[in-house]
C-alpha positions in Angstrom: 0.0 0.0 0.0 1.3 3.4 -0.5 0.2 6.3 1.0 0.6 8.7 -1.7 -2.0 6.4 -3.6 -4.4 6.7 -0.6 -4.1 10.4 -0.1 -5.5 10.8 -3.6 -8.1 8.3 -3.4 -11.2 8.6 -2.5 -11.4 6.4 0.7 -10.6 8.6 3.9 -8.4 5.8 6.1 -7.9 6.0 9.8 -4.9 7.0 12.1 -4.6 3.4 12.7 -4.4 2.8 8.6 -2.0 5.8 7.9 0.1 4.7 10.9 0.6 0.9 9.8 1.4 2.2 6.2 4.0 4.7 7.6 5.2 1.9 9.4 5.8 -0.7 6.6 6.9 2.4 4.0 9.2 3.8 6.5 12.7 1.9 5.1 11.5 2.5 1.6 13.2 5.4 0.3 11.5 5.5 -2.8 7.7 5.9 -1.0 9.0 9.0 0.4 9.2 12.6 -1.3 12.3 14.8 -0.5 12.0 16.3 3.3 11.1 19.8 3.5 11.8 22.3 6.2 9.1 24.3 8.4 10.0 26.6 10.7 7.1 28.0 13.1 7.1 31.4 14.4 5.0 31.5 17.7 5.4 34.2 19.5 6.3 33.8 23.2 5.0 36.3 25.9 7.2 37.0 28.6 7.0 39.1 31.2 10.4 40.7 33.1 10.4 42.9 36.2 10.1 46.7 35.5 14.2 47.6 36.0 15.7 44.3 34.1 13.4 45.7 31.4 14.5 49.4 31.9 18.1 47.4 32.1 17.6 45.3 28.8 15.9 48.6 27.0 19.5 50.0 28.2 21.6 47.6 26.5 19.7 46.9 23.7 20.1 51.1 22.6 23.8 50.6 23.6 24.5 47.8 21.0 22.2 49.8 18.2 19.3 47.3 18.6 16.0 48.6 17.2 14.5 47.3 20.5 15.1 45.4 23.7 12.7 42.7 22.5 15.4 42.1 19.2 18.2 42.4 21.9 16.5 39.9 24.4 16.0 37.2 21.5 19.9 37.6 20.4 21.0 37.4 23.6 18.9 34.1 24.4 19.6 32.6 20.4 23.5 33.0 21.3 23.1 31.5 24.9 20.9 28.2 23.4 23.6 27.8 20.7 26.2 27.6 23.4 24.4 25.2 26.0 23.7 23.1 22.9 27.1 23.1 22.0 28.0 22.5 25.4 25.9 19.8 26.0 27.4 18.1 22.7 30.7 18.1 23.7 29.9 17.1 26.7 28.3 13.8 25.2 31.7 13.2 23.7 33.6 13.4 26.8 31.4 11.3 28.6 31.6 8.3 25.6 35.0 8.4 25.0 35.4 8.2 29.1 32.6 5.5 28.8 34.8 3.4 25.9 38.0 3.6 28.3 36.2 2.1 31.2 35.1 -0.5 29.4 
């Protein structure tokens, strides 16, 4: 069964159905179409106390930001990409300590 076939037929299948075809077509390169990208942009409410906002609004005009929301979503981007870069090689210390141990 593939699921592309399905999709364009008339029968509407279940989860269940959809889920046992993914299943069985999911080694089969040649079921699948290339893999696109989606990005979502949900915007995230946050509230700060009123001086680390005055204190962020501060910074944000000292490093020519257009506002202290742009600055505040730099700031946090830069600090995720180095916990995540932490946190990988981290992983690598603690398998190649792992592989001497054993």
């Amino acid at each position: 069964m593939n699921l592309k076939k399905h999709m364009s037929g008339e029968k509407h299948l279940s989860e269940e159905e959809i889920d046992e075809i993914v299943v069985n077509q999911a080694d089969d390169d040649m079921a699948w179409e290339e893999p696109i990208s989606v990005q979502v942009n949900i915007p995230t409410t946050m509230s700060l106390p009123p001086d680390l906002a005055a204190r962020a609004a501060f910074f944000a005009r000292l490093h020519n930001m257009p506002d202290a929301e742009s600055w505040l979503q730099r700031i946090i981007q830069e600090r995720v990409d180095f916990e995540e870069s932490a946190s990988v090689g981290l992983k690598r210390v603690m398998e190649k300590k792992a592989s001497y141990e054993t």
